[in-house]
C-alpha positions in Angstrom: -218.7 55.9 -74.6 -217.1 53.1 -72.5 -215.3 53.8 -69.1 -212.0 53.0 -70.8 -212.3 56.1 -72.7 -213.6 58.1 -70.8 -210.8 57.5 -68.5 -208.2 58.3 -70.9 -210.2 61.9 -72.1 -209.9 62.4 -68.3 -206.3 61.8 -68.4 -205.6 63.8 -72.0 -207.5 66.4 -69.7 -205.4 66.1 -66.6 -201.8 65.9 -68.7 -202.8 69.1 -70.6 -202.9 70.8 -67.4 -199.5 69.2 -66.0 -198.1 70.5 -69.4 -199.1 74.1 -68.9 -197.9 74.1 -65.2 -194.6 72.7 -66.0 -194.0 75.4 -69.0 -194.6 78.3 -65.7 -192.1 75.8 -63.9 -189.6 76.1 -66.8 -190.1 79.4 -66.8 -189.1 79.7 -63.4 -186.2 77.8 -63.9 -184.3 80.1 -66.4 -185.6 83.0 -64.9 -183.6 81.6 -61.4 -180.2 80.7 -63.4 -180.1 84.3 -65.0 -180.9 85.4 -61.1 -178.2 83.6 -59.9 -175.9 84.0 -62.8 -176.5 88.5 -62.2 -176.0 87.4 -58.3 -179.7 89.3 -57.8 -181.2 86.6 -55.4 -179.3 83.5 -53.5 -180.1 79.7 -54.8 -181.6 79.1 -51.6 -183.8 82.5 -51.9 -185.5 80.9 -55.5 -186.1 77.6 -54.1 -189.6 78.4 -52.4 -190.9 79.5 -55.4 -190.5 76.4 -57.5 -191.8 74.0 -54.8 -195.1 76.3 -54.9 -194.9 75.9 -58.8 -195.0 72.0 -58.0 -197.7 72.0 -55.0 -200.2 74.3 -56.8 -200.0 71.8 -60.4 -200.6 69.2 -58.3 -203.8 70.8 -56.4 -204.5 70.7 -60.4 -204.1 67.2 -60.7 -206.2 66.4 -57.3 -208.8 68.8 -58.7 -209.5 67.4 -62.1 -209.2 64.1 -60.9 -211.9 64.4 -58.6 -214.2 65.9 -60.3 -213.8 64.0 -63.8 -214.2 61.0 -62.0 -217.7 62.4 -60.5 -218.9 62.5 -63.9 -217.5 58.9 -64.9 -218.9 57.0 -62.0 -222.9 57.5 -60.3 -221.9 56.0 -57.1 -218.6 56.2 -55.7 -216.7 55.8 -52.4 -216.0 59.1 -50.2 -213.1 60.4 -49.1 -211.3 63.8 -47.6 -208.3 65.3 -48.5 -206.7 64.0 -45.4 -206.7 60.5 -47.1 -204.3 61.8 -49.8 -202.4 64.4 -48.4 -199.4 62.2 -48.6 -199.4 61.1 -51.7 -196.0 60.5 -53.1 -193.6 58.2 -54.9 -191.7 56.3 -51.8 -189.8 53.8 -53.6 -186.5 56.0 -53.4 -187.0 56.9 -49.5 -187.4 60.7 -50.0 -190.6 62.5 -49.9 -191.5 65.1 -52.5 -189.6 68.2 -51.2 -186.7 66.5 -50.2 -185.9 65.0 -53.9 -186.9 68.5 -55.5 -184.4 70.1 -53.0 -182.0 67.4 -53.6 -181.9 68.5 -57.5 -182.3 72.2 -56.8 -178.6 71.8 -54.8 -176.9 69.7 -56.8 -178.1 72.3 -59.7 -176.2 74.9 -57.1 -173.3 72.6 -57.0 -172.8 72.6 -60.3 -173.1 76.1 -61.7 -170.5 76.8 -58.7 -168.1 74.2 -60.2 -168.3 76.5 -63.5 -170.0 73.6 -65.3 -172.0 75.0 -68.1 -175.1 76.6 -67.6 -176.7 74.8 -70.4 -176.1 71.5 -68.6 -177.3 72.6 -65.7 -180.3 73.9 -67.0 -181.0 70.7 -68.7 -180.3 68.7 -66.3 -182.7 70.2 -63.7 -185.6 70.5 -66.4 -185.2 67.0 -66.8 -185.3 65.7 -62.8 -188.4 67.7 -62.2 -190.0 66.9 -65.6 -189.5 63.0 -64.4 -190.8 63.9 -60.4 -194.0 65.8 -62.2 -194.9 63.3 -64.1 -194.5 60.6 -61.7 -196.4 62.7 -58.5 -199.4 63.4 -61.5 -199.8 59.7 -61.8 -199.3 59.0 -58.3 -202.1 61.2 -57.6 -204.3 60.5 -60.6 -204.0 57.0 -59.9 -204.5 57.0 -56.0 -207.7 59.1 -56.3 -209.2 56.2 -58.7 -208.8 53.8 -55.8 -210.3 55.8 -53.4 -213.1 56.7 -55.7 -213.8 53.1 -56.9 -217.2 52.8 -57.8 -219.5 51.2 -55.4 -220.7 48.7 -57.8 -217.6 48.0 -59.4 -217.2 44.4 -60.5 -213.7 44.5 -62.8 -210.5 45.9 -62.3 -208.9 46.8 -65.9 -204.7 47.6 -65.6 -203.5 49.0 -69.0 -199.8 48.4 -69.1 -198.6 51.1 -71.9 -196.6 50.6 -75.0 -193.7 52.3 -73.0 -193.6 50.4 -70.0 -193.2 46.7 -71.3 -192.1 45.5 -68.1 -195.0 46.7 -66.4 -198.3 44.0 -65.5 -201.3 44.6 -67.1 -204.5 42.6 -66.6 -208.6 41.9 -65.6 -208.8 41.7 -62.3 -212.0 41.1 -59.5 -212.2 44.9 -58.2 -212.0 44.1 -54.6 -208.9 41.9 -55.3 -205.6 43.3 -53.8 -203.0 43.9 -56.5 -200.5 46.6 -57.3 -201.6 49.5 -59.3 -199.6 51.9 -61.3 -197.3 53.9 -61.5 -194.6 51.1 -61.1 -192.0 53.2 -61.6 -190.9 56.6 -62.3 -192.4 58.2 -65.5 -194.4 55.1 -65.6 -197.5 55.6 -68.2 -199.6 52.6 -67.0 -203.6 53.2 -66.8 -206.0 51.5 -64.7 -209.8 51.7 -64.5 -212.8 50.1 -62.9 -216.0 48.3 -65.3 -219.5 47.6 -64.4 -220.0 44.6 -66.5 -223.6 45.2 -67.6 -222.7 48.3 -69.1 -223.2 47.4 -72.9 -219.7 49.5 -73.7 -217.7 48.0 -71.0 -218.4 44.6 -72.6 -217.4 45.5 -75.9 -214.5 46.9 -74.6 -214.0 44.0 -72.5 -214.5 41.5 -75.8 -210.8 43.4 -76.6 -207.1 41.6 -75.7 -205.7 43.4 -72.4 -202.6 43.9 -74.7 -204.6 45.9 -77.2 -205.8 48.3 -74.6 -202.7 50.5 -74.1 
């Protein structure tokens, strides 16, 4: 089995467990608008909760990232929690708990201005459907870098059939380039090769483009 798929049964691994921790988020979600709607608990009150839902999926992500990389690469670079304890999409200026608040208000707002709870509901499944997706492949694909293999010699980026603006390409591994996500629900892959591994090369005999 080549790296390439290896690294995408690692990834049909880790987004089976994002799936299953956003269900218990969804849960959470219409359990807080019947909540609110029966005036048992405040908006505010609920928020903690879902924030926990968030942090503990993505303890999930770190975990089976880590350790399904283990088993991909021998020898690999080191590193401690404290070098991704910060991991999170920047690009809009907000860290991770101030966009979830953001949508958990504006969720408030609404059901206040009698908009329809339906809405509502749909609306916040779908802004914290897009921020755990993205924060899963933030973290997924930060812990690849800092778990490059020590031997590495290529840098693969898979640019998926759903991102066709996004770069894709074979790359020197030590070379300094961008690596996914590129944007929000961004589905791009990356991976490193050894180039004497007999599978790599095969899979390396195949068109970037034909990768994703």
């Amino acid at each position: 089995m080549s790296t390439r798929q290896k690294i995408h049964k690692l990834r049909e691994e880790i987004d089976k467990g994002k799936e299953q921790d956003f269900e218990k988020i969804v849960s959470f979600i219409l359990k807080a608008l019947k909540e609110y709607k029966n005036n048992s608990m405040s908006w505010d009150g609920l928020y903690p909760e879902v924030e926990n839902l968030f942090f503990e999926s993505f303890g999930h992500t770190y975990t089976t990232t880590r350790e399904g990389l283990a088993k991909i690469y021998k020898a690999v670079k080191e590193f401690s929690i404290e070098d991704v304890r910060d991991l999170t999409y920047h690009v809009d200026g907000k860290n991770i708990e101030e966009r979830l608040k953001e949508y958990w208000n504006e969720s408030k707002k609404r059901l206040d201005n009698k908009e329809n709870p339906e809405d509502v509901k749909t609306y916040l499944i779908n802004k914290y459907d897009r921020i755990l997706n993205t924060e899963t492949r933030v973290i997924e694909s930060r812990i690849k870098n800092y778990r490059k293999p020590l031997n590495a010699e290529m840098l693969i980026i898979e640019h998926s059939s759903g991102c066709p603006d996004c770069p894709g390409g074979e790359y020197a591994a030590d070379e300094n380039v961008d690596l996914p996500p590129f944007h929000p629900n961004c589905q791009c892959c990356y991976y490193y090769v050894v180039t004497d591994d007999e599978d790599d090369i095969n899979d390396l005999d195949l068109e970037v483009d034909d990768l994703a």
